[in-house]
C-alpha positions as CSV (number, residue, x, y, z in Angstrom):
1,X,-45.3,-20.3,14.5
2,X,-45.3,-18.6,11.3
3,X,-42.0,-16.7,9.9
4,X,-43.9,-13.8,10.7
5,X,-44.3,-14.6,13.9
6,X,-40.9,-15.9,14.8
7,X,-39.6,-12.6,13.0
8,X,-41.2,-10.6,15.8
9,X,-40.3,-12.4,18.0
10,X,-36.5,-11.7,17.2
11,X,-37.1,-8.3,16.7
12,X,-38.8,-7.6,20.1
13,X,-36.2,-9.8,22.0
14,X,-33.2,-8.2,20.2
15,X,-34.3,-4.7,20.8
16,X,-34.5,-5.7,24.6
17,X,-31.5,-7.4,25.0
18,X,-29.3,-4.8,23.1
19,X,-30.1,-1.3,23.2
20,X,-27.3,-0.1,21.1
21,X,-27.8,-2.7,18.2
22,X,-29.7,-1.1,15.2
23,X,-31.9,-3.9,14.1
24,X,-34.8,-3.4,10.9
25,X,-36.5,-5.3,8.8
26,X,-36.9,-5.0,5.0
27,X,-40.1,-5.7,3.7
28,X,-39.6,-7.4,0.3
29,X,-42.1,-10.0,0.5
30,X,-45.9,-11.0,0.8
31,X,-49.2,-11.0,-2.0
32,X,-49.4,-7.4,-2.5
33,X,-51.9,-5.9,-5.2
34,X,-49.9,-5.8,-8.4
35,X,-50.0,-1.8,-8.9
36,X,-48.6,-1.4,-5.2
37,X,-46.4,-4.2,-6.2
38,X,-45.1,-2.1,-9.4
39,X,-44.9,1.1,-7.3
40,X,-42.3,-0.4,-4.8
41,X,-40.5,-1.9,-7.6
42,X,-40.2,1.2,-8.9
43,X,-38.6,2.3,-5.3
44,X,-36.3,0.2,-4.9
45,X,-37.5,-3.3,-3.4
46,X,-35.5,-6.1,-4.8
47,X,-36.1,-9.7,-4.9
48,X,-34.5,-12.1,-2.7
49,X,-32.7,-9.4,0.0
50,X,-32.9,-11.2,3.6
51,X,-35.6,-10.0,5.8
52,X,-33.8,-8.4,8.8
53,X,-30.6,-5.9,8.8
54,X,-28.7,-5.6,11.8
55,X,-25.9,-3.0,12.6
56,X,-23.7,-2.8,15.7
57,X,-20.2,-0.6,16.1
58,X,-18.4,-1.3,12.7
59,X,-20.3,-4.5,12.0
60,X,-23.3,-5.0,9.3
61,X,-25.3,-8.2,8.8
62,X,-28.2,-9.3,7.4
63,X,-30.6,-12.6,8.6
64,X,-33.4,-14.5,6.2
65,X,-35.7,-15.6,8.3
66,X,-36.9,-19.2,8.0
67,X,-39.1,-21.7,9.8
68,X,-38.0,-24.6,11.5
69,X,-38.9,-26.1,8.0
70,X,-38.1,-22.9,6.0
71,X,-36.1,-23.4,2.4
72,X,-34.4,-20.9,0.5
73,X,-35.4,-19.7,-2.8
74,X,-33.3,-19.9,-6.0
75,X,-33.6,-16.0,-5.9
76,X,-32.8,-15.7,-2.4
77,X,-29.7,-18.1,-2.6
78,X,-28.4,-15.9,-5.3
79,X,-28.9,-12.6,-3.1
80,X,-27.1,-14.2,-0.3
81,X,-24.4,-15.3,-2.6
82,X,-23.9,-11.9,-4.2
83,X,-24.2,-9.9,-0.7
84,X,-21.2,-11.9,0.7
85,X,-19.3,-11.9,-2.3
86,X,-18.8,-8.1,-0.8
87,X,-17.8,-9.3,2.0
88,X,-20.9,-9.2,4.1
89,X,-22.5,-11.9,6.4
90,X,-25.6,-13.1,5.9
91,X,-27.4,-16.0,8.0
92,X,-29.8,-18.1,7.2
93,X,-32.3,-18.6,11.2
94,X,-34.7,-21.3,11.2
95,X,-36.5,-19.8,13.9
96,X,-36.4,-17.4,17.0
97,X,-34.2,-19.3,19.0
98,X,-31.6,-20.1,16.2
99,X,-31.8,-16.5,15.4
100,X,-31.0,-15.5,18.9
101,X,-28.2,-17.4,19.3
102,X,-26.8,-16.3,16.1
103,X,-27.0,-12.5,17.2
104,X,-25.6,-13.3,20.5
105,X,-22.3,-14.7,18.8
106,X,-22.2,-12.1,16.6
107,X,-22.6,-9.3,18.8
């Protein structure tokens, strides 16, 4: 399966299993045309900020979605680095199913 797919997969499983939990993605990456590139720049998209946001009760938490085989960027290492040097989780999945069992020990 692709990231994309394993992405949806968490998505559609998560949304299922709990109601309550407010779970998004953020759509940083992908080839885009370079002057749609520029215009969401220009809004706000940043490089390296992990694909998925989840917030529950008083808890925040982000996930980068990986294959199986998936490695993190130099960019998105630094992200991750910077987010939780605030104090804020963020998980690395290599797949759906590592992905699901890290939202079911986190919820």
């Amino acid at each position: 399966m692709t990231e994309h797919d394993e992405q949806k997969a968490v998505i559609t499983w998560a949304r299922m299993q709990y109601k309550d939990l407010l779970i998004f993605a953020i759509p940083n990456g992908g080839q885009r045309h370079p002057a749609i590139a520029r215009k969401l720049k220009a809004e706000g998209v940043l490089a390296g900020i992990p694909d998925l946001c989840l917030i529950s009760q008083d808890q925040i938490c982000f996930i980068e979605m990986k294959t199986p085989t998936g490695k993190l960027s130099n960019t998105q290492k630094a992200m991750k680095r910077k987010i939780e040097d605030y104090g804020i989780r963020v998980e690395v999945c290599y797949g759906f199913e590592n992905a699901k069992e890290f939202i079911e020990r986190w919820i």
